[in-house]
C-alpha positions as CSV (number, residue, x, y, z in Angstrom):
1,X,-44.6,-12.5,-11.7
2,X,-42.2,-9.6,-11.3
3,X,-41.5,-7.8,-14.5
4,X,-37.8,-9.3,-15.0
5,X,-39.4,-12.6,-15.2
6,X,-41.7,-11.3,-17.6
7,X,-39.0,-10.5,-19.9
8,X,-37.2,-13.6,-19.7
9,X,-40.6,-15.5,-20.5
10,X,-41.0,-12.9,-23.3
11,X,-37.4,-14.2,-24.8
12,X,-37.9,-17.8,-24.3
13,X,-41.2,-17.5,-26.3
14,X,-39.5,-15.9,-28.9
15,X,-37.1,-18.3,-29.2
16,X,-39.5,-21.0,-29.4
17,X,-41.7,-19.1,-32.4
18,X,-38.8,-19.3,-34.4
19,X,-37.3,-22.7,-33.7
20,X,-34.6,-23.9,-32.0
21,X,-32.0,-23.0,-34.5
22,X,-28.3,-23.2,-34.7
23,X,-27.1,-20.7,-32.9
24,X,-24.3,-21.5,-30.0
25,X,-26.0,-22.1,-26.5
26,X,-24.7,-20.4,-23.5
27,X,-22.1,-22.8,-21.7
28,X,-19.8,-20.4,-19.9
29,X,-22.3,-18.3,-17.1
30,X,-20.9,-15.5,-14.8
31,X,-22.5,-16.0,-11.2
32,X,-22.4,-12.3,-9.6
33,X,-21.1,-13.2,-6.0
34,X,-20.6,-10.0,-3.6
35,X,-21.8,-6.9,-6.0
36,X,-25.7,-6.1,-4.9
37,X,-26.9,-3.9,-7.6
38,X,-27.0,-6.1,-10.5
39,X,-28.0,-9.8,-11.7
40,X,-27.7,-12.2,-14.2
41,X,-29.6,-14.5,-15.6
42,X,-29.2,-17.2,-18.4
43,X,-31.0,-19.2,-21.1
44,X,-30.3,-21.5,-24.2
45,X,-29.2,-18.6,-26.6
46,X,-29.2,-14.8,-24.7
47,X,-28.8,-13.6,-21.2
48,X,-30.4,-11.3,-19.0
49,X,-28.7,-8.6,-17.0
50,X,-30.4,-7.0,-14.2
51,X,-29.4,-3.6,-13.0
52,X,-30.8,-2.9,-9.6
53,X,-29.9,0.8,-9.5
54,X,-32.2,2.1,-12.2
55,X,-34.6,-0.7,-12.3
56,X,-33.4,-1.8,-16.5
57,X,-32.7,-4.8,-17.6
58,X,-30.6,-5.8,-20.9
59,X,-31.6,-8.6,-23.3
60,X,-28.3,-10.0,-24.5
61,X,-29.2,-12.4,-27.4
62,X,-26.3,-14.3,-29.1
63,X,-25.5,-13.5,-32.5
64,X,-26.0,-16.2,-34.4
65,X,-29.1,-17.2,-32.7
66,X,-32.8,-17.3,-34.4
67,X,-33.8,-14.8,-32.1
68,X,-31.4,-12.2,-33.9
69,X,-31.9,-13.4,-37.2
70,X,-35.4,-11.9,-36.7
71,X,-34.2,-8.9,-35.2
72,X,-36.4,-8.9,-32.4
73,X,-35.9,-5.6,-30.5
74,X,-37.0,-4.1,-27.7
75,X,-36.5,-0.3,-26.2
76,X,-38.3,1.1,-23.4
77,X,-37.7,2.7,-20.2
78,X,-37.2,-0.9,-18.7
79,X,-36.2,-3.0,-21.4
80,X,-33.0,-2.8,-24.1
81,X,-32.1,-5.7,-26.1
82,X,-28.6,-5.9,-27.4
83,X,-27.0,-8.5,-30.0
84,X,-24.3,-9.9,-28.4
85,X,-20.6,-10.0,-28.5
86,X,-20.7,-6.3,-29.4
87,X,-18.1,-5.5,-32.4
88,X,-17.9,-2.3,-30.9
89,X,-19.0,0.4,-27.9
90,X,-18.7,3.7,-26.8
91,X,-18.5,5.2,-23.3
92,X,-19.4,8.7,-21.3
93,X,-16.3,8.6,-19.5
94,X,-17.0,11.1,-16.8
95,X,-15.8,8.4,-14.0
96,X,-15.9,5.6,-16.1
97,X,-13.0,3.0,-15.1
98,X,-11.5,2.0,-18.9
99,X,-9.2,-0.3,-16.9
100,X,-12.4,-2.8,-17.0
101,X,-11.9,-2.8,-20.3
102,X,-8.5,-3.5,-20.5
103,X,-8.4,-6.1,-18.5
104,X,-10.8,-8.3,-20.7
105,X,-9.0,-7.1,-23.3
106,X,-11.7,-4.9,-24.9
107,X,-10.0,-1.4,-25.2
108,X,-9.4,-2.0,-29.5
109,X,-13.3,-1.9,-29.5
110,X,-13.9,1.4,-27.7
111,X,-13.9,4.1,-30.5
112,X,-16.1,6.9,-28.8
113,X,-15.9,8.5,-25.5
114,X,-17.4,11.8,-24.5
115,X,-14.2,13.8,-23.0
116,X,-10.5,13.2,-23.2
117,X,-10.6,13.7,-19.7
118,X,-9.6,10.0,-19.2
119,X,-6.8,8.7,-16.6
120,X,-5.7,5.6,-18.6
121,X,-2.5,6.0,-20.6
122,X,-3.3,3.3,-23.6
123,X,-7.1,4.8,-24.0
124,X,-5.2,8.4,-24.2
125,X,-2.8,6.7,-27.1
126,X,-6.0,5.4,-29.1
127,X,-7.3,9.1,-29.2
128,X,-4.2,10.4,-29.8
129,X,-3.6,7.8,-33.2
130,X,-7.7,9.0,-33.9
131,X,-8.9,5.5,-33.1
132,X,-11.2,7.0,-30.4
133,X,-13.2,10.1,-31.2
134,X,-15.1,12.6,-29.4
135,X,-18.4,12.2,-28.9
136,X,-21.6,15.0,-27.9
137,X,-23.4,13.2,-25.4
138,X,-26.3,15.5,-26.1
139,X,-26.4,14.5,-29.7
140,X,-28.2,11.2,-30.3
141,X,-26.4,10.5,-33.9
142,X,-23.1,10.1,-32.1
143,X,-24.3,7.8,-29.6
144,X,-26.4,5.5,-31.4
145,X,-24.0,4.5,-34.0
146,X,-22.1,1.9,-31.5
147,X,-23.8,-1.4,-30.7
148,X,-23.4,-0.1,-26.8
149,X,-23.0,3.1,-25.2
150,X,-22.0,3.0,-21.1
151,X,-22.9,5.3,-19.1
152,X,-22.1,5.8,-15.4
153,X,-24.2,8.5,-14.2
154,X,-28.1,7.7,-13.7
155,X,-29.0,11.4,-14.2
156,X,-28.3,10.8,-17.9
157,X,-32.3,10.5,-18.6
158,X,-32.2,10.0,-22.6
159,X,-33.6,6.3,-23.6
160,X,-31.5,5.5,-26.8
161,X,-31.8,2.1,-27.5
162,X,-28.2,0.9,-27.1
163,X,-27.3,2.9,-23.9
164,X,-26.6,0.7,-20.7
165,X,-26.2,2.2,-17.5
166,X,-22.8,0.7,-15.4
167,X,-22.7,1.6,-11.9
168,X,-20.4,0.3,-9.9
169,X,-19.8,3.4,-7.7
170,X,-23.2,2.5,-6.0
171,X,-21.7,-0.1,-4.1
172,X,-20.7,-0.2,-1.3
173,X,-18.0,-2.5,-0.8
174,X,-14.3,-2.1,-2.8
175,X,-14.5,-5.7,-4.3
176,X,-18.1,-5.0,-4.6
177,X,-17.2,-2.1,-7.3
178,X,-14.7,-4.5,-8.8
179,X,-16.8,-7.5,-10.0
180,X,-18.7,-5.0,-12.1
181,X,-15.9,-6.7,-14.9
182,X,-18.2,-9.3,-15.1
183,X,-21.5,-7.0,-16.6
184,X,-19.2,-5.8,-19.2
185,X,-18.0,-9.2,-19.7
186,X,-21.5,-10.6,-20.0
187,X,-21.8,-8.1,-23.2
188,X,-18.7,-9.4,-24.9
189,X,-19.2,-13.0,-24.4
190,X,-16.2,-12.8,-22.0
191,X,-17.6,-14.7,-18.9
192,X,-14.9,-16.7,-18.4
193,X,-12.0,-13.8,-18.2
194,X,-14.0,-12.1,-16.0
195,X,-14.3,-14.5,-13.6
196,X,-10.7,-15.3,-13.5
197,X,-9.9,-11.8,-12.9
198,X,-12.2,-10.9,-10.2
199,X,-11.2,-14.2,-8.7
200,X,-7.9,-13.2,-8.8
201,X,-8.3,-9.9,-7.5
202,X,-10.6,-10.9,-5.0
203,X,-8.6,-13.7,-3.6
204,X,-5.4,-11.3,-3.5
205,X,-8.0,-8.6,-1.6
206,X,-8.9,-10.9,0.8
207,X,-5.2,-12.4,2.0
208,X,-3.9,-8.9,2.2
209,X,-7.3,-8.0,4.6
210,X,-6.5,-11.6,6.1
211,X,-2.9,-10.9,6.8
212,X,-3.2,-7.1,8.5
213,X,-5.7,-9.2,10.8
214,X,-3.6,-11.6,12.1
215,X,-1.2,-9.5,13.4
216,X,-1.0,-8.1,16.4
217,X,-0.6,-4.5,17.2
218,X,-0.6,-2.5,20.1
219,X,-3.6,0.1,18.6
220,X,-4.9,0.8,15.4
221,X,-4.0,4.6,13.5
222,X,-7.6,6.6,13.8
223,X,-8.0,7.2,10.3
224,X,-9.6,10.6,8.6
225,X,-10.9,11.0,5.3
226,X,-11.9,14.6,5.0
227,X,-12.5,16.9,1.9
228,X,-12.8,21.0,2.0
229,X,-15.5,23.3,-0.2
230,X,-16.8,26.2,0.2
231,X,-15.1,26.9,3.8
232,X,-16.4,23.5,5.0
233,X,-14.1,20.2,5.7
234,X,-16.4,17.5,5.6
235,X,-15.6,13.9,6.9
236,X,-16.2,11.3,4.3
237,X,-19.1,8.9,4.6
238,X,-18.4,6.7,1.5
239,X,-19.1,3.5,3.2
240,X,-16.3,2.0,0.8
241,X,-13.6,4.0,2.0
242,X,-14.6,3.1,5.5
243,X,-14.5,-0.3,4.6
244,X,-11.1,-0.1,3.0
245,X,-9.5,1.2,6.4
246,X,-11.0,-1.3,8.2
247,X,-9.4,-3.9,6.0
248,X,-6.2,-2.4,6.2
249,X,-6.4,-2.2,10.2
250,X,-7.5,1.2,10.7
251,X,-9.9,2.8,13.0
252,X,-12.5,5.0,11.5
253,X,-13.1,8.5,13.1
254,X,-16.7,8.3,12.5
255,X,-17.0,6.4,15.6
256,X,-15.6,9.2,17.8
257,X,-17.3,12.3,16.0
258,X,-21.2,13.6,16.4
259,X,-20.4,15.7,13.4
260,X,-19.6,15.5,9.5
261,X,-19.2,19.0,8.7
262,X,-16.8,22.2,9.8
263,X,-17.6,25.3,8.7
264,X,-13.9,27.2,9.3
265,X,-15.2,30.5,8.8
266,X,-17.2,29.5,11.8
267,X,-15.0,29.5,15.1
268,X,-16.6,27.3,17.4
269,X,-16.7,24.6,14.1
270,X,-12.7,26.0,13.5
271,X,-12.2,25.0,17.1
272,X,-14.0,21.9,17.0
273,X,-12.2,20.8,14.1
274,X,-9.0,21.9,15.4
275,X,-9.4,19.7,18.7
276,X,-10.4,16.2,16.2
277,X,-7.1,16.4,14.1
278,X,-5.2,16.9,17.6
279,X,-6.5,15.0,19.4
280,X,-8.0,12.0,17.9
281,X,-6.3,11.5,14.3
282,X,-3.6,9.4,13.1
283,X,-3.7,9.5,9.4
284,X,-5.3,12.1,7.2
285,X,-6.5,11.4,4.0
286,X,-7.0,14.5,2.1
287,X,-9.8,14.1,-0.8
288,X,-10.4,17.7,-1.6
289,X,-10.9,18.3,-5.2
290,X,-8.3,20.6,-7.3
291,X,-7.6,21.2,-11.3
292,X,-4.1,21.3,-10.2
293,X,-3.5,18.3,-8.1
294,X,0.5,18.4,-8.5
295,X,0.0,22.1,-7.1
296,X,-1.6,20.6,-4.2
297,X,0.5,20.3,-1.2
298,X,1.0,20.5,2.7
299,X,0.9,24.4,2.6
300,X,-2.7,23.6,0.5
301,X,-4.3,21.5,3.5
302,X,-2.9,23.6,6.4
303,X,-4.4,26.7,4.5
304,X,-7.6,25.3,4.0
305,X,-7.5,23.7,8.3
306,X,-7.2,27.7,8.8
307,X,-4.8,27.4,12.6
308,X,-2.1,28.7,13.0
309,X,-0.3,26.3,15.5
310,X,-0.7,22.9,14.1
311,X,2.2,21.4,16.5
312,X,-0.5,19.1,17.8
313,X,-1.3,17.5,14.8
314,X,0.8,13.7,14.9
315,X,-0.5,13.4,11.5
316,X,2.0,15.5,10.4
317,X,5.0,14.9,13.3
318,X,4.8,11.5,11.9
319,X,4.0,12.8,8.2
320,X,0.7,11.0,8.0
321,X,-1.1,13.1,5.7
322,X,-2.2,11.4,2.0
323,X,-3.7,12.1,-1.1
324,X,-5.6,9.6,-3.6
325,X,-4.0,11.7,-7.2
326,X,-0.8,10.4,-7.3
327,X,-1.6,9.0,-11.0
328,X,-3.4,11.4,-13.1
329,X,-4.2,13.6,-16.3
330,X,-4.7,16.7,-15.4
331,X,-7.0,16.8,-13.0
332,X,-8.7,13.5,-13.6
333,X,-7.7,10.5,-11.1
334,X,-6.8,7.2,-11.7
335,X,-8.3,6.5,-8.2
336,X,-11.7,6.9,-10.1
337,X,-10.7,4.0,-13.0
338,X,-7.6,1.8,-12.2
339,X,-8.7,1.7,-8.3
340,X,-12.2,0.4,-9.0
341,X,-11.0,-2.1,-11.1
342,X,-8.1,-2.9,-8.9
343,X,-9.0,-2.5,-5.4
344,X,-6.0,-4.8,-4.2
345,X,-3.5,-2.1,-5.1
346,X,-5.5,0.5,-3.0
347,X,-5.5,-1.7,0.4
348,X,-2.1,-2.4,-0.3
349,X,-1.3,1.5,-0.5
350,X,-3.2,1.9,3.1
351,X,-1.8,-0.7,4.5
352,X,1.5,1.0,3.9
353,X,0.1,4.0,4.9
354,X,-0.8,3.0,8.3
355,X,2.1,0.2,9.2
356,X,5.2,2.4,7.4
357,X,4.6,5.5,6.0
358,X,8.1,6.2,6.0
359,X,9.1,3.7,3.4
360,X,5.5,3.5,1.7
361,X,6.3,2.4,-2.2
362,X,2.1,3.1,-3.2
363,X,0.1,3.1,-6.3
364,X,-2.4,5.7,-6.0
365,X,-1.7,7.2,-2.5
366,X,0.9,10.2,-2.6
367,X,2.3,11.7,0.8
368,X,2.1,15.4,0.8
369,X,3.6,15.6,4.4
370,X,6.6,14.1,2.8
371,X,6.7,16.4,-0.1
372,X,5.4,13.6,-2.7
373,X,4.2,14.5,-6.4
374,X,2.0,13.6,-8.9
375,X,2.8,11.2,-11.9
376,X,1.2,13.0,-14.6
377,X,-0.3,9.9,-17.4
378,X,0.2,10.4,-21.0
379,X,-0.5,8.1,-24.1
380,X,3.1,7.3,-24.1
381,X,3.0,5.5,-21.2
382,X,1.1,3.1,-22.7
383,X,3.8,1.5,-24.6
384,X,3.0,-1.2,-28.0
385,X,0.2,-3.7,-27.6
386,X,-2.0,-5.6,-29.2
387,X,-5.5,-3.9,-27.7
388,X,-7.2,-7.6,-27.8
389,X,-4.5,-8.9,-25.5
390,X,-6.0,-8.9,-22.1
391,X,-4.0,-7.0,-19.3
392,X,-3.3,-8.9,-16.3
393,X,-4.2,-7.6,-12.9
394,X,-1.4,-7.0,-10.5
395,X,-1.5,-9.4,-7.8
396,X,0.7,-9.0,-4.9
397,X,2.8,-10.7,-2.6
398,X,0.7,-12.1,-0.2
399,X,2.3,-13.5,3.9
């Protein structure tokens, strides 16, 4: 029997030693449809989540069940057991997409995250108006005291009981990454807003995708997605970014290169690199990393490409040449938060950037050739709410 079966025998037998009580059965169920890293699984009074990625699973027992009037608890390396709905949680929000939680309408609940460093505008207000405080992620008193801590980063290795890892950068696939709403959902009881939103999204996703594939075009852009460190460009292999281009009727350059990596203080690589983004490239997406992305701009890339004549490159004739931080604070993105939850928006911005760059009105893509800025995100952007009110995703126009 494999050991997640184990521990959904284990619950079922402790609901039977202590009766078959009065607490509320589970009617509404989230069935996890495209996302491949995690699983869930129900019974009469708790649920099961199953994360794939670090082998865990979470025991979500219902609140007013028998099973926790007897506080059954377990916390290993394997196993946490959480009372469910949560009345509160805290998050590590170093990439963690707080638009998930807005769009359930959980964002009144958070009330500990471990930087400011956060690209959503109504989370920013909270901490400004001290509803959300600062937490050490190293200190085990701060995390503990929330009925759920999140985490997004596996390399986190301490075992505190209410932790749960969330993971959806480990797929592969954008919509993939966005039905990850429904494992936060599972812990708040909120199965049936998740689903409507990810069904939503992914049915807006998918006649946008459907729409760019129906028409016919004489070619499709060769499209680039290339970050510089340390002297090296480096050509992306994020399988979801490849995807994304493909949706939006792009050619990948991947299938044209033997090579991921430049070295520009190397000049057969500078050469080599130089003859790609002449020759073969349409649209460059430009994902190196800056603390100053508004002082990121044309000048920034070209001095980075190292050539001199750059006349060749029809990336920038035809002013082809993007950026993903066109929300952010500081020098966090919103491309790491409101484009995981809302992948629609980002094929949309691609799909402009490919078919009419010229006249591109985008979301999270900004167009340095044309001299395009950042928006920088502030708490009051955020506006008056009622934090319990789920936001609704944006769904676009569809042909």
């Amino acid at each position: 029997m494999c050991w997640w079966r184990a521990l959904v025998a284990a619950a079922v037998a402790a609901a039977f030693c202590v009766g078959t009580g009065t607490g509320t059965a589970v009617n509404v169920v989230s069935k996890v449809e495209d996302a491949a890293n995690f699983h869930i699984y129900y019974g009469q009074t708790f649920k099961v989540i199953k994360n794939v990625i670090d082998a865990k699973s979470y025991l979500l027992i219902q609140n007013n069940s028998r099973m926790a009037a007897t506080r059954t608890k377990y916390c290993t390396q394997r196993i946490r057991s959480f009372v469910v709905p949560f009345s509160n949680f805290s998050a590590d929000t170093y990439f963690f997409p707080v638009e998930c939680m807005q769009l359930l309408g959980l964002l009144g609940l958070l009330k500990g995250i471990t930087t400011n460093a956060v690209a959503s505008a109504c989370a920013l207000k909270l901490y400004g108006e001290g509803q959300i405080t600062i937490l050490n992620k190293d200190a085990p008193e701060d995390l503990m005291q929330f009925a759920a801590h999140f985490v997004t980063n596996t390399d986190q290795q301490q075992n505190y009981c209410n932790l749960a890892d969330f993971l959806p950068f480990y797929e592969d696939h954008p919509l993939q990454r966005a039905e990850w709403i429904k494992f936060i959902g599972v812990f708040a009881n909120l199965e049936t807003r998740a689903n409507q939103v990810y069904d939503r999204i992914k049915e807006n996703y998918l006649c946008l995708a459907g729409a760019v594939a129906n028409q016919s075009r004489p070619f499709k852009p060769v499209v680039a997605w290339l970050a510089f460190y340390n002297d090296i460009w480096s050509f992306t292999q994020d399988k979801s970014k490849l995807k994304y281009v493909e949706d939006a009727g792009g050619e990948n350059i991947d299938t044209s290169i033997n090579r991921i990596t430049y070295n520009t203080s190397n000049p057969d690589d500078l050469e080599a690199l130089h003859a790609i983004l002449c020759q073969t490239v349409d649209v460059v997406i430009d994902e190196t990393a800056t603390l100053d992305p508004a002082a990121y701009t044309v000048s920034s890339f070209l001095e980075n490409v190292g050539v001199e004549d750059h006349s060749c490159f029809a990336f920038l004739t035809n002013q082809t040449l993007w950026r993903y931080d066109k929300r952010a604070y500081n020098s966090t993105l919103d491309w790491y938060d409101g484009a995981v939850s809302q992948p629609q928006l980002v094929l949309a911005d691609l799909i402009q950037a490919f078919s009419s760059p010229g006249n591109a009105s985008t979301t999270f893509l900004r167009n340095i050739a044309k001299g395009e800025g950042v928006l920088s995100i502030d708490g009051s952007m955020c506006g008056s709410q009622d934090f319990s009110t789920p936001m609704d995703p944006t769904i676009l126009p569809c042909p």
